[in-house]
C-alpha positions, 0 to 999 in steps of 0.5 A: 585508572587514568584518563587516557585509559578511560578514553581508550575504553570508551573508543573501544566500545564504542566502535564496537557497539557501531558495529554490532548494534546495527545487525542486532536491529536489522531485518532480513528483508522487506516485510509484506504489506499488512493484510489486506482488508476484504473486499466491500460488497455493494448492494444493487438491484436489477432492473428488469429482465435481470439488467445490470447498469453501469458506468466508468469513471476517472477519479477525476468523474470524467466519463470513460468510454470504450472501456472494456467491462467484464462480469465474473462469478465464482471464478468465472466470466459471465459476460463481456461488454464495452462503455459507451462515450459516456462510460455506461454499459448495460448486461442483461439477463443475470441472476442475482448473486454476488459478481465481480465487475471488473475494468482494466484499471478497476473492480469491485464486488457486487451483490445483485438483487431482484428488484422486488427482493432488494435491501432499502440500501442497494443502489440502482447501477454499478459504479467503477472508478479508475485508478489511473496513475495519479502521482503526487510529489516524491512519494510514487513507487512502482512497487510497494515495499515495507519496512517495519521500525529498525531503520531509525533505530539504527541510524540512531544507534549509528549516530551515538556510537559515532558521536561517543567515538568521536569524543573517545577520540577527541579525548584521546588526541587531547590527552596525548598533546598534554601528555607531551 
């Protein structure tokens, strides 16, 4: 076998593997983000007469007020309220139980204790911070899409077969100017 023949090959398949590799690796779409975590419930306690404190920040600390705030429990809202200008907010009259206190920007899980039942650990008031829209450089996105490995792969693969083609055909362009 002479050399043109064997450039010839290598031009072949390597053209071929550009071009059958890459589907090989693809995917058939965005994969969903892993599973999220559970949600971390937080010990309060209630003051008395079943009062539940509160306040609503920016996640800068900022106190923010005229936020709406919603208490729900098992699906469904037990009460409604509103921060004050500095971003605190009370209900009274709840039981204990496990609620989902909620912002428009924010929420969290909370599970509330009598005061003379609740655990050394459980904190005195609700805490919501605000996600706001904090965008840092180039990497914001409206909506999260996924892609698991494959792109790199078959950039990679991409490369190669390129590159072997290019020399395959290198070759051949040399061969035939020595063949003349």
């Amino acid at each position: 076998m002479n050399l043109k023949s064997l450039s010839r090959r290598s031009f072949v398949l390597a053209v071929a593997a550009m071009f059958t590799a890459s589907p090989a690796f693809a995917q058939e779409g965005p994969v969903a983000p892993a599973a999220a975590k559970a949600p971390v419930v937080q010990d309060v306690a209630l003051h008395d007469g079943g009062v539940v404190v509160g306040q609503v920040v920016s996640p800068a600390g900022v106190a923010q007020g005229q936020v709406n705030v919603r208490l729900v429990q098992q699906g469904k809202v037990v009460a409604v309220t509103k921060t004050n200008e500095k971003g605190q907010f009370a209900v009274a009259d709840l039981n204990a139980g496990v609620y989902q206190v909620q912002s428009p920007q924010a929420s969290g899980q909370f599970r509330f204790w009598n005061q003379n039942a609740a655990p050394p650990v459980a904190k005195q008031g609700v805490l919501l911070v605000n996600k706001g829209d904090v965008v840092r450089g180039q990497d914001y996105y409206e909506e999260e899409v996924y892609y698991e490995d494959g792109g790199e792969t078959d950039l990679l693969i991409f490369g190669a077969g390129l590159g072997l083609g290019a020399l395959a055909f290198w070759g051949l362009d040399y061969n035939d100017k020595e063949g003349s």
